[in-house]
mmCIF file of the N, C-alpha and C atoms, coordinates in Angstrom:
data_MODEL
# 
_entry.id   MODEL 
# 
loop_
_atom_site.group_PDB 
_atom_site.id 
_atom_site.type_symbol 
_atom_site.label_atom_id 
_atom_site.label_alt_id 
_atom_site.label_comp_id 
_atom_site.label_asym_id 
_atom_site.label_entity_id 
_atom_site.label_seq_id 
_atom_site.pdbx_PDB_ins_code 
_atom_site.Cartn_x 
_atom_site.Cartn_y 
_atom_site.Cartn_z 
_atom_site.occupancy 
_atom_site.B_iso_or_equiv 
_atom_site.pdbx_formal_charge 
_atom_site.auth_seq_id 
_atom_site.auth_comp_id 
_atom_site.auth_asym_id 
_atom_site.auth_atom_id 
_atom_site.pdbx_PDB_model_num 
ATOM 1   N N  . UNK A 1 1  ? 97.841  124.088 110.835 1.00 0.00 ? 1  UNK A N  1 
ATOM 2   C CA . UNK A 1 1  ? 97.249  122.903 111.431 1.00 0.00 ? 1  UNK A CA 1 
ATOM 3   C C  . UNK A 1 1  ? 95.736  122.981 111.300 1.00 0.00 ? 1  UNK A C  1 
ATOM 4   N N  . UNK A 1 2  ? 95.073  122.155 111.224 1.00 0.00 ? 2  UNK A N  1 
ATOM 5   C CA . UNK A 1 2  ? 93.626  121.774 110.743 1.00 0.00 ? 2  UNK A CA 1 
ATOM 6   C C  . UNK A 1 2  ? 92.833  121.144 112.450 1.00 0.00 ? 2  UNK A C  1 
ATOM 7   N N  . UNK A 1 3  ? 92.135  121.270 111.890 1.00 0.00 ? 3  UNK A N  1 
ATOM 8   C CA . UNK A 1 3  ? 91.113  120.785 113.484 1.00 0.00 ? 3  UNK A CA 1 
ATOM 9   C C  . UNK A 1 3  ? 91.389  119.210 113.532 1.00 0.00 ? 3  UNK A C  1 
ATOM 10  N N  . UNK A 1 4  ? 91.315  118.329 114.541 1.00 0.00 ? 4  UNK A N  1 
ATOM 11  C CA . UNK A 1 4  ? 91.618  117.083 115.245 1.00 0.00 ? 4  UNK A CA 1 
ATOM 12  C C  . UNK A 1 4  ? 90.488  116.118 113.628 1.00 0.00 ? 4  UNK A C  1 
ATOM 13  N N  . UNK A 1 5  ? 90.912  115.264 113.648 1.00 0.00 ? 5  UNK A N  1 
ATOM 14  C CA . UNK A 1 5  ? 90.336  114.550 113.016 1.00 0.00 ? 5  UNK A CA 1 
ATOM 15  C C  . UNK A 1 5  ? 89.726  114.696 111.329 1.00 0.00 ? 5  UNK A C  1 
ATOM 16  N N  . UNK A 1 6  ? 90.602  115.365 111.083 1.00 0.00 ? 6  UNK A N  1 
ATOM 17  C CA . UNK A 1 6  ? 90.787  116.002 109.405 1.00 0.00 ? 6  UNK A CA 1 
ATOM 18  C C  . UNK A 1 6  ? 91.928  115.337 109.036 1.00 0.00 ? 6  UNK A C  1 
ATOM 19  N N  . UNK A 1 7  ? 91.729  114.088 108.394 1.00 0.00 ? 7  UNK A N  1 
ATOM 20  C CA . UNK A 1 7  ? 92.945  113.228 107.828 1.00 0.00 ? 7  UNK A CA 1 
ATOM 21  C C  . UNK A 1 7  ? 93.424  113.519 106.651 1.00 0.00 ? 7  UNK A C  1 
ATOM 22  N N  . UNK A 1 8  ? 93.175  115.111 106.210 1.00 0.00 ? 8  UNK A N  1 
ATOM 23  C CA . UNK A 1 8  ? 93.799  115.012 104.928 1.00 0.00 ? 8  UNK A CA 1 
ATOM 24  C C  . UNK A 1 8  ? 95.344  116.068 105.379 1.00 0.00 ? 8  UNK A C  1 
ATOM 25  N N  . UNK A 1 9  ? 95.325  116.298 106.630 1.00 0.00 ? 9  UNK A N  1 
ATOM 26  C CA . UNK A 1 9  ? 96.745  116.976 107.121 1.00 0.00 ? 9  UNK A CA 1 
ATOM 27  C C  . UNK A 1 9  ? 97.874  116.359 106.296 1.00 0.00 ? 9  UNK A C  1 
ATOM 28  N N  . UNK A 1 10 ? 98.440  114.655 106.858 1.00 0.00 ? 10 UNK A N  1 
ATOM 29  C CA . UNK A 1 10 ? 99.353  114.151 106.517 1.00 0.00 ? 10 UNK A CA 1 
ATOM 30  C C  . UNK A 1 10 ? 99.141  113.116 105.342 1.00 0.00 ? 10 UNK A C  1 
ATOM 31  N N  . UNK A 1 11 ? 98.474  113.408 104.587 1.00 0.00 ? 11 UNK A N  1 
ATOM 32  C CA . UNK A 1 11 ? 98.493  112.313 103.962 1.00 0.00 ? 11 UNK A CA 1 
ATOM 33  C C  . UNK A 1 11 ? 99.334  112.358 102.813 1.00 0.00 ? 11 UNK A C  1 
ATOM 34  N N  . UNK A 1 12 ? 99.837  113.467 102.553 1.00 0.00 ? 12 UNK A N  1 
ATOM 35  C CA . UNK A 1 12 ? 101.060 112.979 101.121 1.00 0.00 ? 12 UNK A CA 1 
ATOM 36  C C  . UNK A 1 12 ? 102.449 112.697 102.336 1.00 0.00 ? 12 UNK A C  1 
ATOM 37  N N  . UNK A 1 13 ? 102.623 113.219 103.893 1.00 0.00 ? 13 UNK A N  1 
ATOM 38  C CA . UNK A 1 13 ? 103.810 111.908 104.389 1.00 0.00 ? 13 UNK A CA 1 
ATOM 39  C C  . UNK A 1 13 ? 103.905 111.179 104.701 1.00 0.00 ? 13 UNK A C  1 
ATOM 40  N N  . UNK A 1 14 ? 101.850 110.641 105.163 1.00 0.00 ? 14 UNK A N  1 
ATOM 41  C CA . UNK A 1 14 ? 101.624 109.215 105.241 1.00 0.00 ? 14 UNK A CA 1 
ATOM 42  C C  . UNK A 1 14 ? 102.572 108.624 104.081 1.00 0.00 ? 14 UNK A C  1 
ATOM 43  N N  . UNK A 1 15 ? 101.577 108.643 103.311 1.00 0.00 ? 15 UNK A N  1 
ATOM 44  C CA . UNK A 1 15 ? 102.003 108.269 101.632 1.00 0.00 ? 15 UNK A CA 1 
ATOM 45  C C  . UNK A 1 15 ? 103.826 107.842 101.157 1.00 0.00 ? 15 UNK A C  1 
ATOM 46  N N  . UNK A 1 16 ? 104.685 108.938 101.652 1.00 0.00 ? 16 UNK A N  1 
ATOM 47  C CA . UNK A 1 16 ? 105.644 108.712 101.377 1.00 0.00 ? 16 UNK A CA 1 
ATOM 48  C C  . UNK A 1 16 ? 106.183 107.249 102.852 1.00 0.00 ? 16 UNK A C  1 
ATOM 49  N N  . UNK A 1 17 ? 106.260 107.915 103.911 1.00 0.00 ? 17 UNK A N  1 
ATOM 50  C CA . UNK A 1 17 ? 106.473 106.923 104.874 1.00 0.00 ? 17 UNK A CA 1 
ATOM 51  C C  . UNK A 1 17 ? 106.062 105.562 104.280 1.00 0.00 ? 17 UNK A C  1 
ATOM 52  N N  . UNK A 1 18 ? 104.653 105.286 103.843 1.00 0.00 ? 18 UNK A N  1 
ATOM 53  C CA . UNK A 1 18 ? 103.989 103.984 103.760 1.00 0.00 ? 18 UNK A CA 1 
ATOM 54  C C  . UNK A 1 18 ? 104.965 103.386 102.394 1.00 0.00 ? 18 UNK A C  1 
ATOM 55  N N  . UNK A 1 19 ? 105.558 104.209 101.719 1.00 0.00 ? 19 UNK A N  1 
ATOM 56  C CA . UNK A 1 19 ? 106.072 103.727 100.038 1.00 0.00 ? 19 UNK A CA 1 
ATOM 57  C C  . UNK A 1 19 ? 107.457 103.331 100.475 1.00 0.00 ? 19 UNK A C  1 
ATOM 58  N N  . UNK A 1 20 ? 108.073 104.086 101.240 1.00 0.00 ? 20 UNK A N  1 
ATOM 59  C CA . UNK A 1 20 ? 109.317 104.119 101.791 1.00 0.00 ? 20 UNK A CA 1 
ATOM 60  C C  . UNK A 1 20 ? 109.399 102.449 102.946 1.00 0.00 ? 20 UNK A C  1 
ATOM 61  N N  . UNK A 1 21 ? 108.786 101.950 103.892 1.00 0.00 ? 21 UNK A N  1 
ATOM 62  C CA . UNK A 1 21 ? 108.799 100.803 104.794 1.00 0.00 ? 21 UNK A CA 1 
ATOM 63  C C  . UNK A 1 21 ? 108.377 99.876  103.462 1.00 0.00 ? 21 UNK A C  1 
ATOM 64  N N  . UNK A 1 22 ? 106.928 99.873  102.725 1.00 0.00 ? 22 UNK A N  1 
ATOM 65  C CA . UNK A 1 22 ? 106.870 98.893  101.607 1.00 0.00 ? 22 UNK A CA 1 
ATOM 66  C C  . UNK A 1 22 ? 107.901 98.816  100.661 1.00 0.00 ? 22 UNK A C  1 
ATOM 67  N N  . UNK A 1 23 ? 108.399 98.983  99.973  1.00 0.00 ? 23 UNK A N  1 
ATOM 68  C CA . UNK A 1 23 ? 109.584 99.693  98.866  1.00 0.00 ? 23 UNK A CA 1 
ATOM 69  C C  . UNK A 1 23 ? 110.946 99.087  99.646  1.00 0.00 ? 23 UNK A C  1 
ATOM 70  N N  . UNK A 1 24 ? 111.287 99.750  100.778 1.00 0.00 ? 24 UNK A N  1 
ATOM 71  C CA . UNK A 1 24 ? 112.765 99.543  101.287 1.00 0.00 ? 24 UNK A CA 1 
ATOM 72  C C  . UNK A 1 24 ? 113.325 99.038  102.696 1.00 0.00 ? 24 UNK A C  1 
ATOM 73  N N  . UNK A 1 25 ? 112.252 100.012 103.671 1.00 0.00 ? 25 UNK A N  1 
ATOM 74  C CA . UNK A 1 25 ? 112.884 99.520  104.638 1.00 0.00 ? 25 UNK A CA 1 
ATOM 75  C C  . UNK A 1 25 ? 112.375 97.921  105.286 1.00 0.00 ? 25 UNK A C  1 
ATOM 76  N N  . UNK A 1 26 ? 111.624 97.093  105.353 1.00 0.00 ? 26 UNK A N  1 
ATOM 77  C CA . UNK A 1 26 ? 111.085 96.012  105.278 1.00 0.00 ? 26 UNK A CA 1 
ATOM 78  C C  . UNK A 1 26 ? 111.731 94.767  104.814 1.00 0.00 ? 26 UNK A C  1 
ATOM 79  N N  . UNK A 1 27 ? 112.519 95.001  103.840 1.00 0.00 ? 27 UNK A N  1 
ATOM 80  C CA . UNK A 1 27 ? 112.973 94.105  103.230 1.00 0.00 ? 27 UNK A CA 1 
ATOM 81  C C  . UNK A 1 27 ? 114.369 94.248  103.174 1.00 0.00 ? 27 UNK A C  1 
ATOM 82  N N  . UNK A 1 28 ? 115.282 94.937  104.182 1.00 0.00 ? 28 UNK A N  1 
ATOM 83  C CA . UNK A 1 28 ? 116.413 95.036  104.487 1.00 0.00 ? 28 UNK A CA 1 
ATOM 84  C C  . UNK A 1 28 ? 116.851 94.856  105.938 1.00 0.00 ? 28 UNK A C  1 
ATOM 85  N N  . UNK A 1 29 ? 118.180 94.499  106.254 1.00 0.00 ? 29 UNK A N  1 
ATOM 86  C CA . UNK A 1 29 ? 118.629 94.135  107.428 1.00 0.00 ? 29 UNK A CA 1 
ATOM 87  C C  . UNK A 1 29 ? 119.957 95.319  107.581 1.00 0.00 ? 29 UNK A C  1 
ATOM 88  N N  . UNK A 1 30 ? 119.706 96.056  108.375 1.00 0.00 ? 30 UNK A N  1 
ATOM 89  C CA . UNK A 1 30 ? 120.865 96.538  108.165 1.00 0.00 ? 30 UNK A CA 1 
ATOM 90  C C  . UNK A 1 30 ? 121.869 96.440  109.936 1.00 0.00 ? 30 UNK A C  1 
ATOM 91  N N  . UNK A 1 31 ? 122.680 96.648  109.542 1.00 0.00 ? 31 UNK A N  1 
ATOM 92  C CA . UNK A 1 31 ? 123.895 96.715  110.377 1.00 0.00 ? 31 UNK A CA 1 
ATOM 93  C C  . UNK A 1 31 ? 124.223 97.346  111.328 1.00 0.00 ? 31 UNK A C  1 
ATOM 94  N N  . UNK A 1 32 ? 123.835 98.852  111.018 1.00 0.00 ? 32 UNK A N  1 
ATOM 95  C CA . UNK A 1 32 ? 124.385 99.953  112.115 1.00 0.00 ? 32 UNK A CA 1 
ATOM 96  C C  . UNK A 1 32 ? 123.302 101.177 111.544 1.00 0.00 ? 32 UNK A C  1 
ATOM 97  N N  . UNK A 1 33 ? 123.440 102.118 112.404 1.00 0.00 ? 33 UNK A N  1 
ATOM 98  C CA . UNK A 1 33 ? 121.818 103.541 112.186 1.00 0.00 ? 33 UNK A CA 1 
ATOM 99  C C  . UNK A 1 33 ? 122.402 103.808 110.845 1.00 0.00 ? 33 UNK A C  1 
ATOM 100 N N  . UNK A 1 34 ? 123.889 104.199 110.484 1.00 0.00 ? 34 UNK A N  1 
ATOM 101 C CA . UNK A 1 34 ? 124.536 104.843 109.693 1.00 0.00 ? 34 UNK A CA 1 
ATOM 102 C C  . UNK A 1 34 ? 124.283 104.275 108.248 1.00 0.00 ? 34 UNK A C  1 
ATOM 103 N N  . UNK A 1 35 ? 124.121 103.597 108.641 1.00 0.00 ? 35 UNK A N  1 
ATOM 104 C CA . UNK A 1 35 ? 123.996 102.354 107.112 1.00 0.00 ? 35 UNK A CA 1 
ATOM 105 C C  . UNK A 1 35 ? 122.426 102.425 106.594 1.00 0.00 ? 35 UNK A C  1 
ATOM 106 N N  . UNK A 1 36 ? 121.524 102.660 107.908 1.00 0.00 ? 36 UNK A N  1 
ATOM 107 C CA . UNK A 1 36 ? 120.393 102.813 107.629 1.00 0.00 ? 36 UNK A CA 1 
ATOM 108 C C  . UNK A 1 36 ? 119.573 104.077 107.301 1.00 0.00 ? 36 UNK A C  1 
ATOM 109 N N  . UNK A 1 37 ? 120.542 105.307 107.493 1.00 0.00 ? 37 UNK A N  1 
ATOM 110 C CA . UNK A 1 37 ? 120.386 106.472 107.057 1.00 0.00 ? 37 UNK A CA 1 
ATOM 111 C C  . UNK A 1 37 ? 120.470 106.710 105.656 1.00 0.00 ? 37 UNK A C  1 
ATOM 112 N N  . UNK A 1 38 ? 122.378 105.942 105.216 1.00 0.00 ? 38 UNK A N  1 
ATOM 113 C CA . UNK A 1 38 ? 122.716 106.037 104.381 1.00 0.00 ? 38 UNK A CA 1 
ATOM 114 C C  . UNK A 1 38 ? 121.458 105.385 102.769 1.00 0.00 ? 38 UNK A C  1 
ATOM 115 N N  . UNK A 1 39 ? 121.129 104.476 103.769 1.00 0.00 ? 39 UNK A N  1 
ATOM 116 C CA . UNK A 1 39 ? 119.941 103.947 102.449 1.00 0.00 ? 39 UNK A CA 1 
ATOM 117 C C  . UNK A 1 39 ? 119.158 104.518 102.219 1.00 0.00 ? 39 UNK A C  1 
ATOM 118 N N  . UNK A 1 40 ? 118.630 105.405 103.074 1.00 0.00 ? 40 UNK A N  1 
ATOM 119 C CA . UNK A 1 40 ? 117.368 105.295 103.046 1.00 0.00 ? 40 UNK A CA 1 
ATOM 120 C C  . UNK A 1 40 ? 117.336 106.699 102.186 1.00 0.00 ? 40 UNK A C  1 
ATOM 121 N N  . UNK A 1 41 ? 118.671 107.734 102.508 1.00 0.00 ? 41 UNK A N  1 
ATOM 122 C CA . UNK A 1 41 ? 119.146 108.999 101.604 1.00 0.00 ? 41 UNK A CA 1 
ATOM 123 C C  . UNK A 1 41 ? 119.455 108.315 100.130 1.00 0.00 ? 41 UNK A C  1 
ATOM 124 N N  . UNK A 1 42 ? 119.647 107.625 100.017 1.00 0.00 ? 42 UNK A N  1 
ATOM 125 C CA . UNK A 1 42 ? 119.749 106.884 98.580  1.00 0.00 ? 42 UNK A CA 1 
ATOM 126 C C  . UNK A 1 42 ? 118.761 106.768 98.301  1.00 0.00 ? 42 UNK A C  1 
ATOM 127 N N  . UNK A 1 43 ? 118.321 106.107 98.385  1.00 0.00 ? 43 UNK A N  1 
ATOM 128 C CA . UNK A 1 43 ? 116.573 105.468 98.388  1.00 0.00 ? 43 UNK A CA 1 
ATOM 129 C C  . UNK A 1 43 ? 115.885 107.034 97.966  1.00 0.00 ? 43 UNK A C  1 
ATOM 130 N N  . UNK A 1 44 ? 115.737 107.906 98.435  1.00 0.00 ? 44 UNK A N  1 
ATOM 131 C CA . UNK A 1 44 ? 114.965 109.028 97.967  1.00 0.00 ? 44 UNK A CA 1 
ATOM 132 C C  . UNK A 1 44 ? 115.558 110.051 97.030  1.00 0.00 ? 44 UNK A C  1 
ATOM 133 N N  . UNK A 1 45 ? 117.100 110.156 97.202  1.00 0.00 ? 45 UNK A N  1 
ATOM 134 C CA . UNK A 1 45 ? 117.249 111.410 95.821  1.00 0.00 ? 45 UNK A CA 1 
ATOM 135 C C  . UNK A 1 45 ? 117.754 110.250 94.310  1.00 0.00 ? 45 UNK A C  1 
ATOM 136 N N  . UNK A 1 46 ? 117.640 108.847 94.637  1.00 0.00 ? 46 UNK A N  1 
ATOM 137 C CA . UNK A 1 46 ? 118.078 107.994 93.440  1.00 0.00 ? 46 UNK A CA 1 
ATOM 138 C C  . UNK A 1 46 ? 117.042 107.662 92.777  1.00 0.00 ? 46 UNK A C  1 
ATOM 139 N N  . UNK A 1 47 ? 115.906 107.300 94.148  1.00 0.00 ? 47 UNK A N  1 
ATOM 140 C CA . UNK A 1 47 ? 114.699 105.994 93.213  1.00 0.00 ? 47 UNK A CA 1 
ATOM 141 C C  . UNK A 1 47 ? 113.489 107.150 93.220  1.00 0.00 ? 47 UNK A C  1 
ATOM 142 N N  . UNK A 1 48 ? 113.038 107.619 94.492  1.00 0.00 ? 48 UNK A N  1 
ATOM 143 C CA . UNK A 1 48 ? 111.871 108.242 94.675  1.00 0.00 ? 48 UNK A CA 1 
ATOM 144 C C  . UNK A 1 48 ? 111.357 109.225 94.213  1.00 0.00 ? 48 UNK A C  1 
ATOM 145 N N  . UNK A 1 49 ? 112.229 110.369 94.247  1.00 0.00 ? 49 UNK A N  1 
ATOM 146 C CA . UNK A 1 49 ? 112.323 111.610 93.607  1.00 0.00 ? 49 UNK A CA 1 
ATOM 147 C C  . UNK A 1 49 ? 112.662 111.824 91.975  1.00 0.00 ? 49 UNK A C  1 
ATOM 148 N N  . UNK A 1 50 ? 113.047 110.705 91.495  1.00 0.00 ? 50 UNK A N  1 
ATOM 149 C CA . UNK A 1 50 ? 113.687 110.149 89.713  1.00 0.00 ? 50 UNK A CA 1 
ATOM 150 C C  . UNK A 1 50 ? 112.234 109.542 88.945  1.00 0.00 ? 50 UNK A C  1 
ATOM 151 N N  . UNK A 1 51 ? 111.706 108.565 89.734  1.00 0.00 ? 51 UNK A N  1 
ATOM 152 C CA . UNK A 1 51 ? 111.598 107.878 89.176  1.00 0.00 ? 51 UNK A CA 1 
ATOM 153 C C  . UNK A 1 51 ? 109.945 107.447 90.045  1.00 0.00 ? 51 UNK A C  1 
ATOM 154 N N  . UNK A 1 52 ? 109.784 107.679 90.798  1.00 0.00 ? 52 UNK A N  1 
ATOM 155 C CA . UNK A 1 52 ? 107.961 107.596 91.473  1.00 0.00 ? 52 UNK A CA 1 
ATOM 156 C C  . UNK A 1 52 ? 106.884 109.124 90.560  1.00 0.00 ? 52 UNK A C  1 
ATOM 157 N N  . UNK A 1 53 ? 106.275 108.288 89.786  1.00 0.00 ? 53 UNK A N  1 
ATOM 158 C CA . UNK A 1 53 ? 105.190 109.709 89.772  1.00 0.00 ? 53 UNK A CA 1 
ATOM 159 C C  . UNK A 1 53 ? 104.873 110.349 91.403  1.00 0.00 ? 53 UNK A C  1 
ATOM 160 N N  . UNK A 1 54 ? 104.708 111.782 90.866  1.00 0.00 ? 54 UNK A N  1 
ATOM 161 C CA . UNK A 1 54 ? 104.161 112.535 91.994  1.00 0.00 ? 54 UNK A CA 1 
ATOM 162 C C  . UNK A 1 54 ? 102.880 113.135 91.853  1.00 0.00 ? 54 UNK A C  1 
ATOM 163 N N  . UNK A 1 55 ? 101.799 112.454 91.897  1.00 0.00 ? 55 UNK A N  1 
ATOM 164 C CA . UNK A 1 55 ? 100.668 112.599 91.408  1.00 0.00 ? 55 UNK A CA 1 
ATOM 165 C C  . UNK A 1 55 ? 100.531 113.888 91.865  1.00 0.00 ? 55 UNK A C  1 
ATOM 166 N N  . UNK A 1 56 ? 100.626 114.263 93.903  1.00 0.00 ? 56 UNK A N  1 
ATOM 167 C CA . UNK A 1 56 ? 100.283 115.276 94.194  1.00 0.00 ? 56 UNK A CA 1 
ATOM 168 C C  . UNK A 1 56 ? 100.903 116.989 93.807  1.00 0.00 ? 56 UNK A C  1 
ATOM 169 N N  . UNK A 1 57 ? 102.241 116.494 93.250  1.00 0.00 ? 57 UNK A N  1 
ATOM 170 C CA . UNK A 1 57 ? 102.679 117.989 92.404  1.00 0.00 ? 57 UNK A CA 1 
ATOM 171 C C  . UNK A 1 57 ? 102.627 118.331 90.919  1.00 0.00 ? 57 UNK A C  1 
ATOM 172 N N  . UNK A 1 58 ? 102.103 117.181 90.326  1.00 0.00 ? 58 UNK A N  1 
ATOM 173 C CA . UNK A 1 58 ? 101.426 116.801 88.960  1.00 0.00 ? 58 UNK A CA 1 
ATOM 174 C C  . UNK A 1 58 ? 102.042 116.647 88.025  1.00 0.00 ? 58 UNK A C  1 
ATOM 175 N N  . UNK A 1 59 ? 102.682 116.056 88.633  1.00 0.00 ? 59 UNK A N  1 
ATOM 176 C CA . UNK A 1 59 ? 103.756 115.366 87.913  1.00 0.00 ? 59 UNK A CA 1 
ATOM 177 C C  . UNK A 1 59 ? 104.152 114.321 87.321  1.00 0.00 ? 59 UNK A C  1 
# 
């Protein structure tokens, strides 16, 4: 942990969080938690992890 007010702590899960609500969760309605888990585990080992550059592992 870094001293109070050093914003570079979270910023690659800012980053993912912020890609993840723009990208998916925002623009879906879902039904039940389960359904919304289920996407959202899709959503990252299908689209995110495949197919998003990862600038920060240089990739």
């Amino acid at each position: 942990m870094s001293r109070t007010g050093d914003c570079f702590d979270n910023a690659v899960a800012e980053s993912f969080f912020g890609s993840l609500k723009q990208e998916r969760i925002h623009w879906r309605h879902y039904q039940t938690c389960f359904a919304a888990q289920q996407d959202v585990l899709h959503y990252i080992s299908m689209f995110y992890n495949s197919h998003r550059l990862h600038l920060y592992l240089g990739v």
